[in-house]
Each structure stands twice: as C-alpha cells, then as structure tokens.
N, C-alpha and C positions, 0 to 999 in steps of 0.2 A: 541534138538528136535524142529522140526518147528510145526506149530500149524495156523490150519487156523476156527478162528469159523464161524458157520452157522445162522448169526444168520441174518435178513433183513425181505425182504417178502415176506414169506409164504402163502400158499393160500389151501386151504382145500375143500371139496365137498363132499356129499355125495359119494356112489361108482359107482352107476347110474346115477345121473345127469350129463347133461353139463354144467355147470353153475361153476366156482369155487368164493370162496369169500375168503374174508381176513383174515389169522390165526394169533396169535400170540405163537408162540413157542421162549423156554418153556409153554406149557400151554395144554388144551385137549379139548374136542370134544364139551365138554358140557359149558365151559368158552368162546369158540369161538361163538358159538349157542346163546348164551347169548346175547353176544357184541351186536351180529346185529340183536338182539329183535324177535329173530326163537324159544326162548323156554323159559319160565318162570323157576325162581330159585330153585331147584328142592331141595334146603336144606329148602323151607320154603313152612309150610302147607301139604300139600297134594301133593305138584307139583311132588314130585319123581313117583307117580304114571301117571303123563300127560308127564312125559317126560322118560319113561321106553322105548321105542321106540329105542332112540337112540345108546341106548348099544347092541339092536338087530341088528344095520343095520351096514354095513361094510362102512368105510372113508379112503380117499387117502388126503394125504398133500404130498406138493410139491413147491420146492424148485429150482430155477436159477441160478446157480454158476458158478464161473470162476476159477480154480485151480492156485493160487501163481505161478510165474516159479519156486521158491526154494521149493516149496514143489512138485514138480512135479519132480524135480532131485532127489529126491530121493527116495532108493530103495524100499523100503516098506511104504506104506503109511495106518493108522491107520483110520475106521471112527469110530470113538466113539459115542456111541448116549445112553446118561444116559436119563432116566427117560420113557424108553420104556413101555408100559405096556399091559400085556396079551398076545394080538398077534400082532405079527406086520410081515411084510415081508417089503423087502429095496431094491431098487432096483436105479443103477446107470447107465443113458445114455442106458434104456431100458435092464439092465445087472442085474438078479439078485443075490444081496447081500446075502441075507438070509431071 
C-alpha cells in the first residue's frame, strides 16, 4: 500500500469571507481562531459563551497537493480523513467527494 499524508499548509476561512489564514491540521476551528488571537479560550470563564458563534458559522480548509507518480498508478486510491467531525463535505479539484 502506498500512502501519501497531507499534512503542510493548510489554510482556513470563514465560509463568506475572502481572506484565508493559516490552519493547523490535525486541529479545528476553534484552536486555529486562537492561534491568530480571533477568539479568546473558550474552556476558560465564560468565554464558551463569547465564542458560541463559531459552531453556528460554516468553514472551508484547504489544502495544495501534488499526487506521488506511484500513488497515482494506481488503481484505486483511498482519501482517508480521521478525525472528521459533524459535517463536513470534501471535495477534490472542484469534484465532490462526499
């Protein structure tokens, strides 16, 4: 089995805005928010209430890749993506996934 991970940089946005900024994946919506000082700790105080917002609005991350030639030879190719959560929709080369 060949195996190509995705892992580099990521880049995230709200689902209106133009603007994308820097994700880290593995990771989610509210850790990346954090990083670049958009939303205060939401496990500390009160903050889950100042940042309830966030689980209401819909986000796109996105990703630049080049597919291996040997994983490209062959027949069937797997995208595995652990750690999904709720909803998501995937979509490759404007082609969607699910």
């Amino acid at each position: 089995m060949k195996k190509q991970t995705l892992t580099g940089a990521w880049q995230f946005r709200q689902a209106d805005a133009t603007d994308w900024s820097p994700a880290t994946v593995p990771g989610g919506v509210h850790t990346d928010l954090m990083a670049l000082g958009r939303i205060p700790d939401p496990f500390v105080g009160d903050n889950e209430k100042r940042v309830a917002w966030v689980a209401q609005a819909d986000w796109e991350y996105r990703y630049h890749f080049t597919v291996a030639p040997d994983l490209q030879a062959q027949k069937h190719i797997w995208l595995v993506c652990d750690g999904l959560d709720t909803l998501a929709r995937l979509s490759l080369n404007g082609h969607d996934l699910g």
